[in-house]
Structure formats: C-alpha cells, structure tokens
N, C-alpha and C positions, 0 to 999 in steps of 0.2 A: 048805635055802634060805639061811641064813646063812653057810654056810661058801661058796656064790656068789658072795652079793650081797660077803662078805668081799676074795674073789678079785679082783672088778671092780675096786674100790675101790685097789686096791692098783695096777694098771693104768691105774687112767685119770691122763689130765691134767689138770692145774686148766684152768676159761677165762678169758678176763679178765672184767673187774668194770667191773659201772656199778654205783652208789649201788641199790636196790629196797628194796621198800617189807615186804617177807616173807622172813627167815631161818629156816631147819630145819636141824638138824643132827640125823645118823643117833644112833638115841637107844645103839643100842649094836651090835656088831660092827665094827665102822670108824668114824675122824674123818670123817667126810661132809658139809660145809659146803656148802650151796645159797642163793642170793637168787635172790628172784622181784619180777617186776615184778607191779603188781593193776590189773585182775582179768583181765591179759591170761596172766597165769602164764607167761609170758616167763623162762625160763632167766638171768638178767644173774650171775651167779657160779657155780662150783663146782669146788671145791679140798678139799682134804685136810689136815685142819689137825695133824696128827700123823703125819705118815709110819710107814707100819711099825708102829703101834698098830692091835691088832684093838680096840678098845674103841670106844664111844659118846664124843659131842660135846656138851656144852651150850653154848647160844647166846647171844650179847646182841648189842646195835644202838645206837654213837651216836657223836656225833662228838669221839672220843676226840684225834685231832692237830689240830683247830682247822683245818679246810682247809673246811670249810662241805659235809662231804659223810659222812653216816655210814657208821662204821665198824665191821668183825666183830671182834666179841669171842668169846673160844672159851674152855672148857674141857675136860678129859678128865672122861668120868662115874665112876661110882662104882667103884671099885676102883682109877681109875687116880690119878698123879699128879700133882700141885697148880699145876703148867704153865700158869697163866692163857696167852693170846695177843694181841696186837690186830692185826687183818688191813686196810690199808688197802681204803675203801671206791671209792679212784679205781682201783688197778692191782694189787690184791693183796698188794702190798706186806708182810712181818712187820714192822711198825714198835714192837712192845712184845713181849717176854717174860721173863716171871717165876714164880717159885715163889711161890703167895700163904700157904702155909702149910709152910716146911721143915720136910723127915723125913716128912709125912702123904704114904701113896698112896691116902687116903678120897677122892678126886675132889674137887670141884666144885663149883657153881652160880653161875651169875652174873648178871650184870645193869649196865644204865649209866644213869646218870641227872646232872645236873648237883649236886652235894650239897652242893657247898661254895659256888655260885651266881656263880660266873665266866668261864660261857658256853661253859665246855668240860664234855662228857659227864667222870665218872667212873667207874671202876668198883668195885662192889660184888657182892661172893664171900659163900660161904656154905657152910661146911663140910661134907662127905661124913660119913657116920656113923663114929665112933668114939672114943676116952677127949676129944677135944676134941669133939665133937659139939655144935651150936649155933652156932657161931663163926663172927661175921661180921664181916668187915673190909669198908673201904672204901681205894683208892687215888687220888691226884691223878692228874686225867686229863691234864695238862702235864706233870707230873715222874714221876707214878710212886710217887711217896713216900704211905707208910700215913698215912693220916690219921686214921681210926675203928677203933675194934678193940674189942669188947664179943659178950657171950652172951645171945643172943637168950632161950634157954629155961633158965636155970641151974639145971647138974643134970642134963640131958637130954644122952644119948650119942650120939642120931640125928642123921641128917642136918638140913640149913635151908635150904632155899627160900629167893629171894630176889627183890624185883623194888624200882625206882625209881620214884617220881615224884612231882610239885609237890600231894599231896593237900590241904595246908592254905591253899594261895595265898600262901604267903610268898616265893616266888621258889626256893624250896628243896626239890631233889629229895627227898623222905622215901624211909626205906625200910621196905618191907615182907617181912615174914616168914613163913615158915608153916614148923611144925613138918612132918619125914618121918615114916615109919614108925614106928609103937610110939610118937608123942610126940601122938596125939588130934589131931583137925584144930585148932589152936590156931594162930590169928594175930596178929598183932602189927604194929603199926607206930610208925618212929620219927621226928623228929624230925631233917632233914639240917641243921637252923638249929641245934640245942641238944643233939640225941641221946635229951632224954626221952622216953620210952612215951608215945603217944599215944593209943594204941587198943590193946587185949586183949580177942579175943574165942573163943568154937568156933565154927567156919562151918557141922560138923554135928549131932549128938548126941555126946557128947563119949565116950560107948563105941565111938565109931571109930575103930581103929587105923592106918590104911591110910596115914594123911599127906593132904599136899596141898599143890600147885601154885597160887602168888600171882601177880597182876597190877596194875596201877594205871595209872587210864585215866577216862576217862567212858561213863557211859551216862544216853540222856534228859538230857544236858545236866547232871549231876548227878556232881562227882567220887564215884568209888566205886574199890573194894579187889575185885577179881576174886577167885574159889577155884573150884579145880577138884579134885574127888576124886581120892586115890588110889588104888591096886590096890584090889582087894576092896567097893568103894566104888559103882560102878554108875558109870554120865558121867556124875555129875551138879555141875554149873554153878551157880556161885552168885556173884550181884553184889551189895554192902552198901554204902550212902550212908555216905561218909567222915564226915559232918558229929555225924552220928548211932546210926550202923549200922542203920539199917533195909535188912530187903531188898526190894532193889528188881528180882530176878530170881532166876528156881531154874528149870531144865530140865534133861532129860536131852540133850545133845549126839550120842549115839548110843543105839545101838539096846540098851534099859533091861537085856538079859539080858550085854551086855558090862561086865564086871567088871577089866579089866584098867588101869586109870586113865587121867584124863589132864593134859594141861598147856594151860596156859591164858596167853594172850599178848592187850594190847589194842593196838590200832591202826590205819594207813588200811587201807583199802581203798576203791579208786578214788577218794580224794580226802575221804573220808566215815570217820569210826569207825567201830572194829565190833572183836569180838572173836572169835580165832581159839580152836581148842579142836584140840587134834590127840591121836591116839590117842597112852598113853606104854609103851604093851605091842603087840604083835601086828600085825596091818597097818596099815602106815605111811598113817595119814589125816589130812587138816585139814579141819573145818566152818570157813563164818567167816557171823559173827550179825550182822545189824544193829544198834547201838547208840545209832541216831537216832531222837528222840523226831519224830514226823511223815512217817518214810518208811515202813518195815516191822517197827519196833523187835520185836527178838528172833527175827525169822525167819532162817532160814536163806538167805543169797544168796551163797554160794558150798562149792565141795568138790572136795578133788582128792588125787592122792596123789603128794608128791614124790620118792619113791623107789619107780617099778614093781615091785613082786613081793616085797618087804622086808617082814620079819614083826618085826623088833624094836623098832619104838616110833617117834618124833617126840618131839625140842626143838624150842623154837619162838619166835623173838622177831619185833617188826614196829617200823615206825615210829610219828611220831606223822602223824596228819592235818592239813591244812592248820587243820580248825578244829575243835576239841573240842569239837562236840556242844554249841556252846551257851555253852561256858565261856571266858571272855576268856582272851586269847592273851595270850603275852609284848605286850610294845610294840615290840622292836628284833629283828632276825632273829638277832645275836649270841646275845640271851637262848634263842636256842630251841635252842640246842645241843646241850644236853643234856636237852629235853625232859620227857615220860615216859619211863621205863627198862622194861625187859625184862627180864625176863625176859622183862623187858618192852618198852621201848617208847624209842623216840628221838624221832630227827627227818628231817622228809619228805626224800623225794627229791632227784633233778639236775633235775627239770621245775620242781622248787621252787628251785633255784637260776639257771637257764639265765631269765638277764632280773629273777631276783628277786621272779614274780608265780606266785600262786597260783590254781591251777584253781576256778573257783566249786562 
C-alpha cells in the first residue's frame, strides 16, 4: 500500500492554495502537503513539498512573509535532510529555503510561532535523532537569520519535538519541547522573551520510552502545553495548565489497543479551539476535541482521514481561532501573526482577513 500511495504522489499536481485552517503532511512515504478548510474539510492546498523524496513531511502553519495570510512550513522526516521550506499560503509559492542543520540527514520538526514578537511568525526546528540530538534552533521569520540555537535535553542523542506559543502572556511565542524516543516523555518549555526554562516536567510515568508529540494552545479558557504519546504508548492525550501544570485532561483519542503513537496539534475549528490528534503510525487519521469550556469540552466533534487508504502515519499543524477559548487576544491584528505555533498553531484564515472581521 505504500509503495502506491508512494507512486500517486509522485504523479499528482499541486492545486492552488487558499489560506485553511488544517495542515497534514504524509508522515512518511512521500512529501504530501494538504490544507483543509473546518469543518467543511474542503481540499484549499496540496502539493509535494520534496519532489522525488519517497520520505515523510513535517508540518507548521503561520504567517512567515508578512502578507496577513498563513503560511506552510515543511520539513523532511526522520532520516531525511535538514531542507526546512516555507510555501506561501496565497499561491503556493517556495518563498524560503534552507538547511536548518548542515551535514545532518536526521530530519526535522518544526513549528512557527512569533518568538522574537514582531508580528511575523518564526520558525522553530528541532533536531531528528542523532550525535546532535536535542537541538533546537530558531529562525527570523523576515530574514531568515538563526536567532536561537540551544539543547533542549543535554546529553540526549534523540530526536525533539517542537511546537510555539504566547504561554506566559508576554507577547512572546515560547517554545515547547518534548523529548523522542529513548529520552522518557520529558517536556520543557522556554522562554521566546529570554530563552530560560520555564517549565520541566514527564507528561507520563517517566519508564516510558516511546517520546511524545507537544502543542501549545488553550483549553477551557486556560493556556495549557498539549502531549501526545508515542509509539508503544497507547493514544493517549494529555493537556497541563501552563501557569501550574495541573492536568487538566487525559484520554485516549483512539481506540486504547492502538499502540502506534500520535501527534497532537491545537487550533480552530470552525471558528472555535479544539485539538486535533492524528494517528503517527498506520492509517492515516485525525480526531479533533473540543476545547471550549461551555460547548462539549473534550468531546469528539470531528474525524476524517486525509489521505484515503495510506497506512504510514499523519503530521499535523492548524491555526489559531478567532478566540482562545477565553483568553485575551492580541489588541492589533499585526500582533497575531504569529500567534500559537505548530506544530503547532498560527493564525486564522482569509475569512479572517477578507473585511478584517471575525466569525462569532
């Protein structure tokens, strides 16, 4: 089925692009980049962000050229090499590419968030396992130039997870971390104002090896640090109050006997938070939770699979929603540029920009 879904891939054309609120990228076999409009799941993107690379895609979402419309951020997954992307979110457009770590072919992870707080998304990478494992930079989302560059886990040879966003209210995308495989569900957050550790905690029993997938976003009105298990781990989902770490949710997202991990991403849907959860092994699925304290907080209100018949996994980034669950918004529409990050999370759509008003 992979060596198919591989073949397609390689055949199809890109289509053009409107801004959507849902990014997947094929988690391995092919660069397979999709946006989706919510919760009409409207096709608005899909292209091929590596030509001729059979490998998997990681995602991010935000508005990296300052044209008020987010845009795809790509990487190659793990084995491949260090090729960040940025794909404009008007026409498709490659308007960035770079090596984010010369000489490494450990892949990837990324994420965009405003870090440095000048109303353009940045992007923030996270190195693929090996002798540099942990390593995560940050790039200016105007120039391009390294700004951050530190180790998440020192010491640690795995991969790092990675996701953005404004968790302390300072105006400043923080970033978040989570240790891969072999490094114990260990997360971390820093500081996009100053770079120091804010938070260090394990999201599971710290005898598990499997890693885990970070997000940063709201739930119940309450900033919180997203984790989602990995392989070997069961779907299970977990959201912790930034201020404090309490938790403030634990489920399983799919059905308790799948063991093959997953990735976890916050943002709208249909106008509202919520968090998506997509399988990162085996068939290609997304749950998305509700995250509003007074609708159906924690249910399930939507499900779909963006690549029919594909058994290799989902990356997964979204936007942000017009309103975070409660939590005071920027004041200026510039400030929301770079919103939450993705691995997480940006900023809304072209319905958000066409007249400058947002959907109640």
């Amino acid at each position: 089925m992979k060596l198919i879904i591989a073949i397609a891939v390689v055949a199809a054309a890109a289509t053009s692009a409107q801004a959507a609120e849902l990014v997947t990228g094929a988690a391995t076999a092919a660069p397979h980049v999709k946006a989706f409009d919510t919760p009409s799941l409207t096709t608005e993107a899909s292209f091929f962000a590596y030509p001729g690379i059979a490998g998997g895609v990681r995602v991010a979402v935000g508005d990296v050229n300052g044209d008020h419309v987010p845009d795809y951020v790509t990487a190659p997954s793990d084995g491949g090499a260090t090729n960040v992307k940025v794909f404009s979110g008007t026409n498709l457009a490659e308007v960035r590419s770079f090596l984010a770590y010369a000489g490494s072919n450990a892949g990837v992870f990324v994420a965009a968030g405003d870090v440095n707080h000048d109303g353009v998304a940045d992007i923030v990478t996270g190195l693929g396992a090996g002798p540099a494992g942990g390593h995560v930079k940050t790039f200016d989302g105007v120039t391009g130039a390294e700004i951050k560059s530190f180790f998440a886990y020192p010491g640690f040879a795995g991969a790092v997870r990675v996701a953005a966003g404004d968790l302390d209210g300072d105006g400043f995308a923080d970033i978040v971390t989570g240790a891969g495989p072999g490094g114990g569900p260990h997360v971390k957050v820093f500081s996009g104002a100053s770079g120091a550790e804010l938070r260090s905690f394990f999201a599971f029993g710290p005898s598990f090896t499997g890693g885990v997938s970070v997000s940063a976003g709201t739930w119940a009105g309450e900033n919180a640090i997203f984790v989602g298990a990995g392989a070997g781990g069961g779907p299970h989902v977990k959201a912790f109050r930034m201020s404090d770490l309490t938790e403030l949710a634990s489920f399983f997202a799919f059905d308790a006997g799948f063991t093959g991990g997953v990735n976890v991403a916050w943002g709208d849907y249909d106008g509202h938070a919520a968090l998506y959860v997509a399988t990162a092994s085996g068939d290609a699925q997304v749950r998305v939770f509700d995250a509003v304290a007074g609708r159906n907080l924690g249910a399930m209100i939507g499900s779909f699979q963006p690549y029919a018949g594909f058994t290799g996994g989902v990356e997964i980034a979204a936007v942000a929603p017009p309103s975070n669950g409660g939590v005071p918004e920027p004041t200026t529409w510039a400030m929301m540029l770079g919103g939450f990050g993705l691995a997480g999370a940006a900023l809304r759509t072209r319905r958000r920009f066409r007249g400058i008003t947002a959907r109640p």
